[in-house]
SEZA-360339 format. One record per atom (N, C-alpha, C, O, CB): x, y, z; residue in three letters. Coordinates in steps of 0.1 Angstrom, whole numbers, padded with zeros to 4 digits, always signed. Glycine has a CB too. Example, Ala and Ser with C-alpha at 12.3 -4.5 7.8 and 13.67 -1.06 7.14 Angstrom:
BEGIN
+0132-0057+0078Ala +0123-0045+0078Ala +0132-0033+0078Ala +0142-0033+0085Ala +0113-0045+0090Ala +0128-0022+0071Ser +0137-0011+0071Ser +0129+0000+0079Ser +0134+0011+0080Ser +0141-0006+0057Ser 
//
This chain:
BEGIN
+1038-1415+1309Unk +1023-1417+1308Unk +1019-1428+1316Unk +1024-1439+1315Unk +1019-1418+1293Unk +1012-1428+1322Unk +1003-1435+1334Unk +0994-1443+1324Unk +0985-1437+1317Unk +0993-1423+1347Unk +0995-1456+1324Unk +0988-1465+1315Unk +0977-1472+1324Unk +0981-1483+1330Unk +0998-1475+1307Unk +0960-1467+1327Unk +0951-1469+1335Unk +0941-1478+1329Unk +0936-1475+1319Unk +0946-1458+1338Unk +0938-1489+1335Unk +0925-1494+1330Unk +0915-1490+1344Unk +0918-1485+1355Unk +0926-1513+1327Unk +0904-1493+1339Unk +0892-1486+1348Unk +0886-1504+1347Unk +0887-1512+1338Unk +0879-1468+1340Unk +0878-1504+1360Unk +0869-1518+1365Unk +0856-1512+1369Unk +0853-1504+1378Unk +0875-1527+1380Unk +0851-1517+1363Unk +0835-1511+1362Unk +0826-1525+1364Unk +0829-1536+1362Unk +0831-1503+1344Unk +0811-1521+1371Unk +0803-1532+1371Unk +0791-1526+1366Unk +0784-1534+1360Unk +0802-1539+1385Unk +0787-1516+1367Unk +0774-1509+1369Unk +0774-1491+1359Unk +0781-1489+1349Unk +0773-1508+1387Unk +0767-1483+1363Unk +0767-1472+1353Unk +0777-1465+1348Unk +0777-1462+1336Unk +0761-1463+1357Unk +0787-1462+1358Unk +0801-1461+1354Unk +0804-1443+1359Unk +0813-1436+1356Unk +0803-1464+1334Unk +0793-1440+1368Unk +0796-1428+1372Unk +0810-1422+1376Unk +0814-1411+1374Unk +0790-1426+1382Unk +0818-1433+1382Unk +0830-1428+1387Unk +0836-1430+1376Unk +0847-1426+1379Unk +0837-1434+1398Unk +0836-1433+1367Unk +0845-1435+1355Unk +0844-1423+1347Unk +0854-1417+1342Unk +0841-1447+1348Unk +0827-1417+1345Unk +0825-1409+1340Unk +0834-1391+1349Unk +0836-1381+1343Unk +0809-1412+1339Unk +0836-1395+1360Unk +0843-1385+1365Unk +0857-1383+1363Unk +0863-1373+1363Unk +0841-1385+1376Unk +0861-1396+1361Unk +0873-1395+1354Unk +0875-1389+1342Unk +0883-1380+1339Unk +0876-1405+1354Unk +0868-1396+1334Unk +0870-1389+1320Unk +0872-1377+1320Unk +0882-1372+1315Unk +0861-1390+1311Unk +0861-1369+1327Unk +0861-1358+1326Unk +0868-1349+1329Unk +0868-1338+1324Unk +0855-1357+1327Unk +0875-1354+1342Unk +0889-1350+1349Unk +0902-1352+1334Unk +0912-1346+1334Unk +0891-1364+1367Unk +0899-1360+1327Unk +0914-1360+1321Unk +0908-1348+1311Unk +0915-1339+1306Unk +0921-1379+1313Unk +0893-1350+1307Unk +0892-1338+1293Unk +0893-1324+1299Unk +0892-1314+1291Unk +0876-1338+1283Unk +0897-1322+1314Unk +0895-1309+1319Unk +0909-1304+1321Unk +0913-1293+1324Unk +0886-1307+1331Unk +0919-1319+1320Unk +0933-1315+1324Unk +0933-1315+1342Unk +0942-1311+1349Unk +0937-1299+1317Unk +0923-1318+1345Unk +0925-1323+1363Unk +0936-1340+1362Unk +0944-1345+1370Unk +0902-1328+1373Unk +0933-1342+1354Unk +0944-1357+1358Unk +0954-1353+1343Unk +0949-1350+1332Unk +0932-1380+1356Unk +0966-1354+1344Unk +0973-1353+1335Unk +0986-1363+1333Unk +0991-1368+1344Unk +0975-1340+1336Unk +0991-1366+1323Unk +0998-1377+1321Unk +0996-1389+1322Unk +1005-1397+1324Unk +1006-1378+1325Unk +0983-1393+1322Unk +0975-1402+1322Unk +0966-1414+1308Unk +0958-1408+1301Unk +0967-1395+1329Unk +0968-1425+1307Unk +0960-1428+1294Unk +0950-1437+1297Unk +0955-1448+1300Unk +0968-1433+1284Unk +0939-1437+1296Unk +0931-1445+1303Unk +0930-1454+1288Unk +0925-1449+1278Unk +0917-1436+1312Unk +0934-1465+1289Unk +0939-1475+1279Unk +0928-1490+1283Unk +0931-1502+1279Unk +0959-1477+1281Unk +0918-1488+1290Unk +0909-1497+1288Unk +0900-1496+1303Unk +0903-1491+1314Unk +0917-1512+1285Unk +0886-1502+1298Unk +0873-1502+1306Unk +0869-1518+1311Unk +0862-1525+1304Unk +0861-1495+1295Unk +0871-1521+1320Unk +0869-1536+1320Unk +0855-1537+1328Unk +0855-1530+1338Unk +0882-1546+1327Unk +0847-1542+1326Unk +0833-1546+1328Unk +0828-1563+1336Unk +0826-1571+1326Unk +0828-1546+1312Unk +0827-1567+1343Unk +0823-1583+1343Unk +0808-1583+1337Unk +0802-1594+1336Unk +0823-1591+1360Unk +0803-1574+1335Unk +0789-1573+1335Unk +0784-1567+1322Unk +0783-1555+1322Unk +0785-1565+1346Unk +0777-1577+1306Unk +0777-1570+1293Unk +0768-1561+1294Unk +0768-1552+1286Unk +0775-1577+1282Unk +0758-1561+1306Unk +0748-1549+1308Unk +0756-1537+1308Unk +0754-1530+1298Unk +0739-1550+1322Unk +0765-1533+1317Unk +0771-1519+1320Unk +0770-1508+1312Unk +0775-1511+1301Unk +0783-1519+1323Unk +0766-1495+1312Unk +0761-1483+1312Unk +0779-1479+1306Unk +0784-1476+1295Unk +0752-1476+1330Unk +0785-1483+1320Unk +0801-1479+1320Unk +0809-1483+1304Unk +0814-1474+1297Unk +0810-1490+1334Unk +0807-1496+1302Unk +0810-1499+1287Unk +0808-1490+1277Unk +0817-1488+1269Unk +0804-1510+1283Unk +0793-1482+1276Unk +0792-1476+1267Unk +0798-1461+1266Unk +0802-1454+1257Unk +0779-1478+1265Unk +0799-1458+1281Unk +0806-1442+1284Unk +0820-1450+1276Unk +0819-1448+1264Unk +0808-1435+1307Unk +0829-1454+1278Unk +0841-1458+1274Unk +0841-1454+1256Unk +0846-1445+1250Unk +0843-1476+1278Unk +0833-1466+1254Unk +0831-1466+1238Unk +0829-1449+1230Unk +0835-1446+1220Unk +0815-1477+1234Unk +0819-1440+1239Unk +0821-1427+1233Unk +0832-1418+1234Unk +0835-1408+1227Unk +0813-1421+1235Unk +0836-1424+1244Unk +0854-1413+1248Unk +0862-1420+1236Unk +0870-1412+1232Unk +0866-1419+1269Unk +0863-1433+1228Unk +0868-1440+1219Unk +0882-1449+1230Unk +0894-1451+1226Unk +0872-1428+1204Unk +0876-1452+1241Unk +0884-1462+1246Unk +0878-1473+1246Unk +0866-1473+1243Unk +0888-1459+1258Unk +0887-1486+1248Unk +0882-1502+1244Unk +0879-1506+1255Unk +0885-1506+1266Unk +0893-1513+1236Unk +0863-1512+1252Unk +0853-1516+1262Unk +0856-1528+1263Unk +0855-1531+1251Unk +0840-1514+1260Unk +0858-1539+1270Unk +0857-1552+1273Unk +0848-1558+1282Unk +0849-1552+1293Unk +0868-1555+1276Unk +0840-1568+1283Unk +0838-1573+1291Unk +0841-1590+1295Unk +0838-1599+1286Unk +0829-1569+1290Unk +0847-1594+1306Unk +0844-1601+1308Unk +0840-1610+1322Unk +0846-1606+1333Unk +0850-1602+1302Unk +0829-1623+1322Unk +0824-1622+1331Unk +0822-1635+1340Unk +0816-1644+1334Unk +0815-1616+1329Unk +0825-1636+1349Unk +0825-1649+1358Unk +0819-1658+1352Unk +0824-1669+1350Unk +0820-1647+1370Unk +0802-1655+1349Unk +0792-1666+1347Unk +0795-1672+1332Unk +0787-1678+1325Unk +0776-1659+1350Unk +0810-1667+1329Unk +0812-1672+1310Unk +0825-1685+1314Unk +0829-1693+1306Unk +0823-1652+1294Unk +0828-1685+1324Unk +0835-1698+1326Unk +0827-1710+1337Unk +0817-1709+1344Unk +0850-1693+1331Unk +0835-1720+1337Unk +0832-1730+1345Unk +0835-1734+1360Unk +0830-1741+1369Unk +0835-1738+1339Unk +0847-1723+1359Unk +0849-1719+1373Unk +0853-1709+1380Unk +0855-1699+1373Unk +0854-1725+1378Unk +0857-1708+1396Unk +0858-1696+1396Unk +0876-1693+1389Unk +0879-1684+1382Unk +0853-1691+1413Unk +0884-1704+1395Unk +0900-1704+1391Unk +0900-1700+1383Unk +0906-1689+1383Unk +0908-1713+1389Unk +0892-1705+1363Unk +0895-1704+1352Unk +0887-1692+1348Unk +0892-1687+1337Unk +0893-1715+1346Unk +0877-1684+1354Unk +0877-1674+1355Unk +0891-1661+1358Unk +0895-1651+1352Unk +0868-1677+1360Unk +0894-1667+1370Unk +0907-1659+1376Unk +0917-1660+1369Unk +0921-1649+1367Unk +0912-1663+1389Unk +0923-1667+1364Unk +0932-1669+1349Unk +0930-1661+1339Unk +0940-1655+1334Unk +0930-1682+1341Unk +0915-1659+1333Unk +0914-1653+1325Unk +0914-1641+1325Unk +0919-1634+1316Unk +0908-1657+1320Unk +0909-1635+1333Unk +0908-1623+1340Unk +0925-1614+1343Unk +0931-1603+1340Unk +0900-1629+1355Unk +0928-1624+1350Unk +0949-1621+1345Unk +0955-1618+1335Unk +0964-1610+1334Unk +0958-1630+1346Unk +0949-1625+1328Unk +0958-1627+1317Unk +0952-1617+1307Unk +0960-1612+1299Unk +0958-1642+1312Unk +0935-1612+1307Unk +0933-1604+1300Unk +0940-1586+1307Unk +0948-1579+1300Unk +0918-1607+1297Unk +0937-1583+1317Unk +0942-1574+1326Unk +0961-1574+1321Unk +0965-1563+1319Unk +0936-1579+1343Unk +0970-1584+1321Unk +0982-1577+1316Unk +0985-1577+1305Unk +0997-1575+1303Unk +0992-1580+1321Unk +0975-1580+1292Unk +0977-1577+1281Unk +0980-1560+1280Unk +0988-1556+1272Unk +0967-1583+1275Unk +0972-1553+1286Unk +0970-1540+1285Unk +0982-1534+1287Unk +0985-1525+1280Unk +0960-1536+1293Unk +0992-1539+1300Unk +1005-1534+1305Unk +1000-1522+1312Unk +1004-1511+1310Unk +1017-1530+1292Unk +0992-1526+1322Unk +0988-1512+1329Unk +0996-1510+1342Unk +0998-1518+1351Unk +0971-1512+1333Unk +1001-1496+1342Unk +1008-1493+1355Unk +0991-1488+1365Unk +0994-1485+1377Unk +1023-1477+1352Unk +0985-1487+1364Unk +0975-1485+1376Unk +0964-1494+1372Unk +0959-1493+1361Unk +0970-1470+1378Unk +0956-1505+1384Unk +0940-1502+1380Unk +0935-1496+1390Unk +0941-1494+1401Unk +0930-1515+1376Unk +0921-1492+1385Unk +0910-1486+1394Unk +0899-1490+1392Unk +0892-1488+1381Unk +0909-1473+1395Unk +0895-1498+1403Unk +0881-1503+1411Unk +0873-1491+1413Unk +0873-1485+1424Unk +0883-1511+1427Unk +0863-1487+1399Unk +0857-1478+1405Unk +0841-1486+1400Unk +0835-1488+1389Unk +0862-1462+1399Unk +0836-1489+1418Unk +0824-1498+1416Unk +0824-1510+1410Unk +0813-1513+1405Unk +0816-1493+1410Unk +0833-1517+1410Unk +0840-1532+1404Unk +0830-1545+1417Unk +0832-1546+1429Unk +0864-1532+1408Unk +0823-1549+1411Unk +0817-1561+1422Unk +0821-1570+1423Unk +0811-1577+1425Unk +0806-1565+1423Unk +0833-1577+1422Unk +0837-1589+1412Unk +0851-1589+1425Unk +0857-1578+1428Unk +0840-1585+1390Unk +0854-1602+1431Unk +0866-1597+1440Unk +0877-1606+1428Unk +0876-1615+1420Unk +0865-1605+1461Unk +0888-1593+1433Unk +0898-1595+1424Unk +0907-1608+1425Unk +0904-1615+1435Unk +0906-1584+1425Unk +0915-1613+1419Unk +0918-1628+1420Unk +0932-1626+1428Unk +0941-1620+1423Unk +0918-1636+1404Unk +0934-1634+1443Unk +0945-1632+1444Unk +0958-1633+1437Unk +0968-1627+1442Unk +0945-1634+1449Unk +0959-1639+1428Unk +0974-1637+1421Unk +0974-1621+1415Unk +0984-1615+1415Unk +0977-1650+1405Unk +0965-1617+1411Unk +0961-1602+1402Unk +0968-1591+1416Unk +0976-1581+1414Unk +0936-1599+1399Unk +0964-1595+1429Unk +0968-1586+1435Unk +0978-1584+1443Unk +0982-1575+1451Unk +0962-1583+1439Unk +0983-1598+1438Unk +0999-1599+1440Unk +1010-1595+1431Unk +1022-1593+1433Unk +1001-1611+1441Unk +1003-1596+1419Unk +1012-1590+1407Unk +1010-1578+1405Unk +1017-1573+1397Unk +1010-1594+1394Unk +1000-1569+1411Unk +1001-1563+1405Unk +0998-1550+1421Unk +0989-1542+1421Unk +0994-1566+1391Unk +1009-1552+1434Unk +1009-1550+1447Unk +1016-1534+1443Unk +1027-1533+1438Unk +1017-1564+1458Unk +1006-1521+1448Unk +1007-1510+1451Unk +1003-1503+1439Unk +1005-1491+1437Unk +1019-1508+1456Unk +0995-1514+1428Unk +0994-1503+1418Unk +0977-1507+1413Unk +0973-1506+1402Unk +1009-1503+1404Unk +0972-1511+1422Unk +0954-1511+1422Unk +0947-1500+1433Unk +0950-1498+1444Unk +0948-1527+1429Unk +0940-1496+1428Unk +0934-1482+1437Unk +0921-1491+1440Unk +0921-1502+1437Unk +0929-1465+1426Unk +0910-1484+1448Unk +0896-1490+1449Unk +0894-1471+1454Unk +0902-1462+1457Unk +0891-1507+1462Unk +0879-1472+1454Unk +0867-1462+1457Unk +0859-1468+1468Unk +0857-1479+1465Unk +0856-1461+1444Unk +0855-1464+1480Unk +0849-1475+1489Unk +0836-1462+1495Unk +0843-1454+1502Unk +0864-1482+1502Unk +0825-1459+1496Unk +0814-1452+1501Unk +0814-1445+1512Unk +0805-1438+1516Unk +0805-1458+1503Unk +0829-1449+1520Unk +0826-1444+1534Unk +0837-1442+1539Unk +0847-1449+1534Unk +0819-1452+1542Unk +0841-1435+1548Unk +0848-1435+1557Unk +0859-1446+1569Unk +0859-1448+1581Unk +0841-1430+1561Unk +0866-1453+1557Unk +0869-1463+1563Unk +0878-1461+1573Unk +0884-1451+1571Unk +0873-1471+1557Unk +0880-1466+1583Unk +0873-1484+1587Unk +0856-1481+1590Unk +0852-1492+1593Unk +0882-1493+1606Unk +0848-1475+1591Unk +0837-1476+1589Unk +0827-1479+1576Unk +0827-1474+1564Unk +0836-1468+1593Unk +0820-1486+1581Unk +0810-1493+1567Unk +0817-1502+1556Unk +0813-1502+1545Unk +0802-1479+1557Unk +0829-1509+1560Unk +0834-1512+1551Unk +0839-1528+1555Unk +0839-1532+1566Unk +0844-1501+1549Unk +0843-1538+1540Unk +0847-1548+1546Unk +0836-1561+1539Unk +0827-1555+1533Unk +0847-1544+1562Unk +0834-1572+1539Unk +0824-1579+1537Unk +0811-1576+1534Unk +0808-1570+1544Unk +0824-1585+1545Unk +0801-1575+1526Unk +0789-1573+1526Unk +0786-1556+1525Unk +0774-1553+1522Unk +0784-1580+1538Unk +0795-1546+1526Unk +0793-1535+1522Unk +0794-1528+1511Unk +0806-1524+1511Unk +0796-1532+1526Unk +0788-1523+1500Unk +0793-1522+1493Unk +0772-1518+1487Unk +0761-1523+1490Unk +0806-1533+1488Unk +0775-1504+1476Unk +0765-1497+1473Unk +0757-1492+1481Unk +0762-1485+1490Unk +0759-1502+1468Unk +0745-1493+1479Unk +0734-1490+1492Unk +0734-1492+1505Unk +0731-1485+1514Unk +0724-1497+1490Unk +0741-1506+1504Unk +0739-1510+1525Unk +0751-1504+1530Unk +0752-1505+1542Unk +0741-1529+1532Unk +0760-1497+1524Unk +0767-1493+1533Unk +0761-1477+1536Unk +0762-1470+1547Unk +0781-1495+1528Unk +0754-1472+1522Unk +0742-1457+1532Unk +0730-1458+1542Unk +0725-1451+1551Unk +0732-1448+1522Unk +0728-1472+1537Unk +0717-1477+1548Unk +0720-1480+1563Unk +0713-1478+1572Unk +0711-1489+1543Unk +0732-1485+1563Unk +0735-1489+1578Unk +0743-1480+1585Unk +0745-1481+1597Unk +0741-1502+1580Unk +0751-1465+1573Unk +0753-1449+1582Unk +0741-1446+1584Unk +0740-1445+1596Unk +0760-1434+1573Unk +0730-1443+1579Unk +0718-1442+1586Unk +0710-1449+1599Unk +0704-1443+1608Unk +0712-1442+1578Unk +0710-1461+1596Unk +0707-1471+1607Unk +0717-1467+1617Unk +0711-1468+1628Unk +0708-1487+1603Unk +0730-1463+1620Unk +0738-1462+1630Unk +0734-1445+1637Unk +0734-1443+1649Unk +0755-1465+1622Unk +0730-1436+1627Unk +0727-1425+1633Unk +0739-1418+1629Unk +0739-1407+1634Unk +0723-1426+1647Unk +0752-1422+1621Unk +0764-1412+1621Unk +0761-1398+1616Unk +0754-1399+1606Unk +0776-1418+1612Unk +0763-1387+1618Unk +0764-1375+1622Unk +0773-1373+1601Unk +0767-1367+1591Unk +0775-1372+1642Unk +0784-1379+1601Unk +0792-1380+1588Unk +0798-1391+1583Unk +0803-1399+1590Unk +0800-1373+1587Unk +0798-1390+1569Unk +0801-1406+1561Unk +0812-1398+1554Unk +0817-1389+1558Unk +0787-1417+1548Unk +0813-1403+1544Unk +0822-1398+1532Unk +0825-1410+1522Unk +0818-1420+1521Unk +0836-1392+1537Unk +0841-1407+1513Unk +0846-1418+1510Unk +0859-1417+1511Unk +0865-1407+1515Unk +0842-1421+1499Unk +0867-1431+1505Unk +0876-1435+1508Unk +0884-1440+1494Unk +0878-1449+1488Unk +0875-1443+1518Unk +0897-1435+1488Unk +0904-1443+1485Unk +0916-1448+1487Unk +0925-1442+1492Unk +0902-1443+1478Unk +0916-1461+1482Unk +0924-1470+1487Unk +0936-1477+1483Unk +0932-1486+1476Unk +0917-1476+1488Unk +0947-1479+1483Unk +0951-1491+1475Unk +0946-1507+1481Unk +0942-1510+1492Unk +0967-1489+1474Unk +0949-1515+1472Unk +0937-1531+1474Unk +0950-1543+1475Unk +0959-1550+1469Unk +0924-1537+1454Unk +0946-1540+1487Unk +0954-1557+1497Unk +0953-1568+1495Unk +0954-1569+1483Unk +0950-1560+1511Unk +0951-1577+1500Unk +0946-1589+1501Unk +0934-1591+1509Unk +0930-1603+1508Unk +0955-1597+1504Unk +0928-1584+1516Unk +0919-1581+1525Unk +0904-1571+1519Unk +0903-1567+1507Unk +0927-1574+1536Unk +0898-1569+1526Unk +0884-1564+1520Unk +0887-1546+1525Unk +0891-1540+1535Unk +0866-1573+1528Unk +0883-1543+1514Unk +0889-1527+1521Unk +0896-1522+1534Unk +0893-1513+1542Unk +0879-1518+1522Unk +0908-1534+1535Unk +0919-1532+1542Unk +0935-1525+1538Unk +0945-1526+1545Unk +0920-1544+1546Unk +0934-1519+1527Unk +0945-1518+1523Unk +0946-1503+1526Unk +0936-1496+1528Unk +0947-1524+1511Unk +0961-1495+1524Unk +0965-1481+1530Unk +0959-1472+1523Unk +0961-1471+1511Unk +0980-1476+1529Unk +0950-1464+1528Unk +0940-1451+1527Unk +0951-1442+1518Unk +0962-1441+1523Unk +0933-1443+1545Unk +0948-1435+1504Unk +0949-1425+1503Unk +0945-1414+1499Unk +0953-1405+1495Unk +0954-1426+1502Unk +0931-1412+1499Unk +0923-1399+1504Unk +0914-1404+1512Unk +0913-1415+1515Unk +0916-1390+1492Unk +0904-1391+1518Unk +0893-1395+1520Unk +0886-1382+1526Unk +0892-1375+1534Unk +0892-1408+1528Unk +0870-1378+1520Unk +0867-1369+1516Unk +0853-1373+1528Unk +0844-1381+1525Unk +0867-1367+1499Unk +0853-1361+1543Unk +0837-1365+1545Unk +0824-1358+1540Unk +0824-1347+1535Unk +0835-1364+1559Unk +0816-1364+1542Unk +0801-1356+1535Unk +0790-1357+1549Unk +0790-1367+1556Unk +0791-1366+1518Unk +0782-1345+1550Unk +0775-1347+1563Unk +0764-1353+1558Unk +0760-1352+1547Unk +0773-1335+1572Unk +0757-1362+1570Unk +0745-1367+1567Unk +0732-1359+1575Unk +0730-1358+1587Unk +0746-1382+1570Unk +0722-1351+1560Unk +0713-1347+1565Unk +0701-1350+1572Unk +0699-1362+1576Unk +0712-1344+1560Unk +0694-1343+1574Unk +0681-1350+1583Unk +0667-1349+1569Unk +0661-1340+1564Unk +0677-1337+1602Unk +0667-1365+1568Unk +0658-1367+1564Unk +0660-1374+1548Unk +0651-1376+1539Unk +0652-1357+1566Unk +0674-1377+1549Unk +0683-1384+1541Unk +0675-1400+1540Unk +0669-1405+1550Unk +0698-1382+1549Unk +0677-1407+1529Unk +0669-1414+1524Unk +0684-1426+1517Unk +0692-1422+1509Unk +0656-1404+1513Unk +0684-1437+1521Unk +0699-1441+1514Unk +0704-1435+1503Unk +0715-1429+1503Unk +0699-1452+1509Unk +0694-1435+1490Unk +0696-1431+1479Unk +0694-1415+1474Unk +0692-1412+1462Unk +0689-1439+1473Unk +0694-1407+1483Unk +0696-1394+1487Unk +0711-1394+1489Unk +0720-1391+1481Unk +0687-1390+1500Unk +0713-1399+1503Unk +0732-1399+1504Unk +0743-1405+1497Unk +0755-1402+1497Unk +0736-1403+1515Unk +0737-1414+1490Unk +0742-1417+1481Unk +0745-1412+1468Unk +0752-1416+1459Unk +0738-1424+1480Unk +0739-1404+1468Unk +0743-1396+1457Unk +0753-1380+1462Unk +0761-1375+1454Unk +0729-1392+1450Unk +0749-1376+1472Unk +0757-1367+1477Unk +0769-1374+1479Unk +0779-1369+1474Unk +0752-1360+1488Unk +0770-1386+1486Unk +0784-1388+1486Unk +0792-1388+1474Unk +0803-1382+1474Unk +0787-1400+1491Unk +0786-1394+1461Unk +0790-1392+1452Unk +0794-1384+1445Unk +0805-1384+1440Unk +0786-1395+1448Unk +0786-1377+1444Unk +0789-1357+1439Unk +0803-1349+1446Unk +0812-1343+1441Unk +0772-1344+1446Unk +0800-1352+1461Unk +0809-1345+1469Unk +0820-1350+1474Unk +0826-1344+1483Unk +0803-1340+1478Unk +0826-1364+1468Unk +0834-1368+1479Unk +0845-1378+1471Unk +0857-1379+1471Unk +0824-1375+1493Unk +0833-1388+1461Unk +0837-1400+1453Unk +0845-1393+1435Unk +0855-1395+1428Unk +0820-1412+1451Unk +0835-1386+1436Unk +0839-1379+1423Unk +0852-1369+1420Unk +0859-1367+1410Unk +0828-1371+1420Unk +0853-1364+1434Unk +0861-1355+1439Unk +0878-1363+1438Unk +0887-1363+1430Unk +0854-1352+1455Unk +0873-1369+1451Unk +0887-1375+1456Unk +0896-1386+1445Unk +0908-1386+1444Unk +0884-1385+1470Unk +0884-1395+1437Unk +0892-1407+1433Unk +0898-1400+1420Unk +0907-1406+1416Unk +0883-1422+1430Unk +0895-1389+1414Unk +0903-1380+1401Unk +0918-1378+1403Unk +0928-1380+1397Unk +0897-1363+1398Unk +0914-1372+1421Unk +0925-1367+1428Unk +0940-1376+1430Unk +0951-1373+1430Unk +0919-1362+1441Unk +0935-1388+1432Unk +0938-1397+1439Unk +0950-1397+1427Unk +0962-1393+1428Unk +0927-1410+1443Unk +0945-1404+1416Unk +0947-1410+1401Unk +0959-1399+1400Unk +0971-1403+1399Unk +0932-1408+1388Unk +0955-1383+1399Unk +0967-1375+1391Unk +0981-1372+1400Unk +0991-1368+1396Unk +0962-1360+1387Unk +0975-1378+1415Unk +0986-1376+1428Unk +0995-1391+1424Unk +1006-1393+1428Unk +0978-1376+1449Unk +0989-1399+1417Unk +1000-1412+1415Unk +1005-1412+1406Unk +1016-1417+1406Unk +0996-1425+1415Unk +0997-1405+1390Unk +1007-1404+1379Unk +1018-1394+1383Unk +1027-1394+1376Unk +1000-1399+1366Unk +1019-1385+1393Unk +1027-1370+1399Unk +1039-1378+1407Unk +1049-1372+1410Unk +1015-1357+1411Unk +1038-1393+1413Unk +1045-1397+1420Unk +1042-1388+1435Unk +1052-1384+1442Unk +1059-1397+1413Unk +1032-1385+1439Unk +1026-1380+1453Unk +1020-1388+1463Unk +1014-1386+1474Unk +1017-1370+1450Unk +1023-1396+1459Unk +1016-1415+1470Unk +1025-1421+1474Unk +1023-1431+1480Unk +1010-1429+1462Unk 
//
C-alpha cells in the first residue's frame, strides 16, 4: 500500500480528482493517509475531512521564521511515514532538507508543458496568461518529480490541451484542468504505486 499525503493550498481540485480516482479504482493500492494545507482557508481541507481523511494545516505565517517553519513542516510530514507526496497546487516552496529526504518520492502538478511556462513566478493564472500573451498554438500539463530546482525535476507525464480562439486565462484554465491535470496526475500516482516510474 502506497502511503500518500496530498499538499494543498487552495480549492483542492486536484485532490478532488484524486479521490475520486481511488473511489473509482483508477488508482489502486494506494492510501491517501493525509491532506496537508499551509492555508486554514482551503476548500481542499474540507474535501479531505468528508472522504474521512486527516486534514492538517500548517502555515508559515504561525512561526517566526522561515527555518522554524521548515523544521516543523518536516517533522510534521514524516510523522505520517509517507512513501509518496503530491504537490497538487501547494504554494509554499518545499524546505530543502524535505527534498532531500525524501529524493524520488515527491510528485508536483505544474499547468504547462514544461520547460515552458514554468519555473519562478509561474504558477496559477500567469502561467495561462503568458501561453496566451506568447500566442502558443498548445499548453497542457506536466507531472513531475521535485528537485531542488523550480519545476526542474524528471517529467513523468504530460498531457497537451489546445488553446482556443478566444480563450480568456480562466477559460484555459480550466480546460487544462479537466483535460490534462485531472487526467494525468491520477495516472501518474497509480503508475508509481504499480512500480511503472
Amino acid at each position: 500500500m502506497l502511503r500518500t499525503g496530498i499538499m494543498v493550498s487552495g480549492g483542492g481540485t486536484n485532490l478532488q480528482a484524486i479521490l475520486d480516482a481511488v473511489d473509482s479504482g483508477k488508482i489502486t493500492d494506494t492510501e491517501i493517509s493525509v491532506v496537508i494545507s499551509n492555508n486554514p482557508g482551503a476548500y481542499a481541507l474540507e474535501r479531505a475531512r468528508t472522504h474521512g481523511i486527516e486534514a492538517v494545516c500548517i502555515s508559515p505565517k504561525e512561526f517566526e521564521s522561515r527555518e522554524a517553519f521548515n523544521r516543523a513542516f518536516l517533522e510534521k510530514v514524516d510523522k505520517y511515514k509517507l512513501d509518496l507526496v503530491v504537490l497538487a497546487g501547494f504554494l509554499v516552496k518545499i524546505p530543502e532538507a524535505m527534498v532531500k529526504k525524501y529524493e524520488g518520492r515527491i510528485i508536483n502538478i505544474h499547468p504547462s508543458l514544461i520547460p515552458s511556462f514554468c519555473g519562478v513566478g509561474y504558477y496559477g493564472l500567469k502561467v495561462h496568461e503568458e501561453a496566451l500573451r506568447r500566442g502558443v498554438k498548445v499548453t497542457g500539463a506536466t507531472v513531475h518529480y521535485v528537485d531542488g530546482g523550480m519545476d526542474t525535476g524528471p517529467i513523468i507525464l504530460q498531457k497537451a490541451v489546445e488553446v482556443e480562439k478566444g480563450d480568456t486565462p480562466e477559460i484555459l484554465q480550466r480546460r487544462v484542468m479537466e483535460q490534462a491535470e485531472w487526467i494525468i496526475l491520477p495516472k501518474a500516482i497509480q503508475m508509481i504505486a504499480h512500480g511503472e516510474v
